[in-house]
N, C-alpha and C positions, 0 to 999 in steps of 0.2 A: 536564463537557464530553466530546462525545465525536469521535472523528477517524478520518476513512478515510484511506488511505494509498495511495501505490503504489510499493512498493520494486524495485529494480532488481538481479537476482541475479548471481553470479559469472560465471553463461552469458552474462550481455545481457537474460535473458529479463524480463517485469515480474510484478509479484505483488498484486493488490487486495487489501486489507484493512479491516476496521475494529478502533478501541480504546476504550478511556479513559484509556490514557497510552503516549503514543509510545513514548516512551524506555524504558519496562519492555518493551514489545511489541518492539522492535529487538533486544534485548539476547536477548528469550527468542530470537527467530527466529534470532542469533547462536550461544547455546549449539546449537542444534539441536535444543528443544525447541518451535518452533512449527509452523506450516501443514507439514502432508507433504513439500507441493511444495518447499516452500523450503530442507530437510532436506539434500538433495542437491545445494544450489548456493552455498553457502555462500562467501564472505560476502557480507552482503548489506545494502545501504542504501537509507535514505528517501530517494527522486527527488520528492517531491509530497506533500503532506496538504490537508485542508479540516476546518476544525473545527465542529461541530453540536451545538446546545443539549440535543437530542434523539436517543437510541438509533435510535429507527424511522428518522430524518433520515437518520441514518449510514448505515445498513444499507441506504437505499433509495437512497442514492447510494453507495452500493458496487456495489448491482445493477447500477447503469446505467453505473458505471464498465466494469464486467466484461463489459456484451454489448459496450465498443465495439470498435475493430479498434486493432491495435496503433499503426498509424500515427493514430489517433484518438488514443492516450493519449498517445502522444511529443507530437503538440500542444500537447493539455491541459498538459504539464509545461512548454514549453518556454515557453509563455503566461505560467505564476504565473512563472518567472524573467526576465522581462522589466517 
């Protein structure tokens, strides 16, 4: 299984990603050994995931996570908690 993400960092700011296990990929981005970005904004938690059978699935909706605008993704999030 694998899962894109969009975590929510210490600034407010969001962060796309993809995995194959959440919870290992939260904890790395916590020590401050994951994404650059995220390095600097610590702490930081999972607002949203989508899970995918298939690597290329994930990765190509990561893409399309990342070109949309910010107030695009807060939708996207605030949609799966409803």
């Amino acid at each position: 299984m694998c899962y894109v993400y969009i975590l929510e960092c210490n600034d407010k700011t969001l962060y796309t990603g993809w995995t194959t296990n959440l919870e290992r990929r939260l904890k790395v981005h916590n020590e401050g050994k994951g994404a650059k970005y995220t390095r600097a904004r610590l702490p930081v938690s999972i607002l949203y995931y989508e899970e995918f059978e298939e690597k290329i699935e994930a990765m190509k909706r990561e893409y399309a996570i990342k070109k949309l605008t910010r107030e695009k993704k807060i939708k996207l999030i605030n949609e799966r908690k409803t």
